[in-house]
N, C-alpha and C positions, 0 to 999 in steps of 0.2 A: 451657493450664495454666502455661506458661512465663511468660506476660503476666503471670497470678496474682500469681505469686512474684515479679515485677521489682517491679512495682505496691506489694505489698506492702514491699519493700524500698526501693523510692523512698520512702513514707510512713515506715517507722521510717528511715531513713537522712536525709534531705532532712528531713522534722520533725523529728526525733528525741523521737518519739513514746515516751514510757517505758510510757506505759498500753497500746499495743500492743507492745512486744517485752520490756518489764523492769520490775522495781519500781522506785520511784521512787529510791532509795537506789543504783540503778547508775547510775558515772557515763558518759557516752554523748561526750562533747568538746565543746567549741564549737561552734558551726555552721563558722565556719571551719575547724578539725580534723576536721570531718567531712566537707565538702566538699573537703579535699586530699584525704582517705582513699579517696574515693568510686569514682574509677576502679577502685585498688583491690582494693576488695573487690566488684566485678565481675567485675574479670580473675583475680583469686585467688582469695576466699572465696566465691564467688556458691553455692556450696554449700549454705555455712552461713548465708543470710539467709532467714529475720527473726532470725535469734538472735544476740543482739546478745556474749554471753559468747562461744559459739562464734566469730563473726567476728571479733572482738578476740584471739582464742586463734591463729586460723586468720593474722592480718596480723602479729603477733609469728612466730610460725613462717617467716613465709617476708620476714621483715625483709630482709635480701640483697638480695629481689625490688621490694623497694617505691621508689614515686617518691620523690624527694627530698623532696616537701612531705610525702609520706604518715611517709617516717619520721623528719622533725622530729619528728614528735609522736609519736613513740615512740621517741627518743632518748633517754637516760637517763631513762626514765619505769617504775619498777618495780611499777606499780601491778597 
């Protein structure tokens, strides 16, 4: 089951697939802001994936804890 969910989150995370985790109108990062975020929201939000609002809620929350690449991009980013 664990596989499931990694699996799963590799594909919306790694593509950043909008038609599996969000409407097209949510924005999801570059591939590059994705791929610094990506540890991450493994070791933090692995939780909350596929959902891609939830993990973005979840990696704001715990900013303090984040890699240096992961919170460039969510550095003065109020979105």
């Amino acid at each position: 089951m664990i596989r499931i969910v990694y699996l799963a989150a590799f594909l919306v995370i790694a593509a950043g697939s909008t038609a599996l985790a969000a409407p097209q109108s949510e924005y999801q990062g570059t591939p590059a802001q994705r791929a610094s975020c990506r540890p991450d929201v493994y070791r933090l939000c692995a939780g909350e994936i596929p959902n891609v609002r939830a993990i973005t809620a979840c990696l704001r929350r715990n900013y303090s804890h984040l890699s240096a690449g992961c919170a460039a991009v969510f550095a003065g980013n109020s979105q």
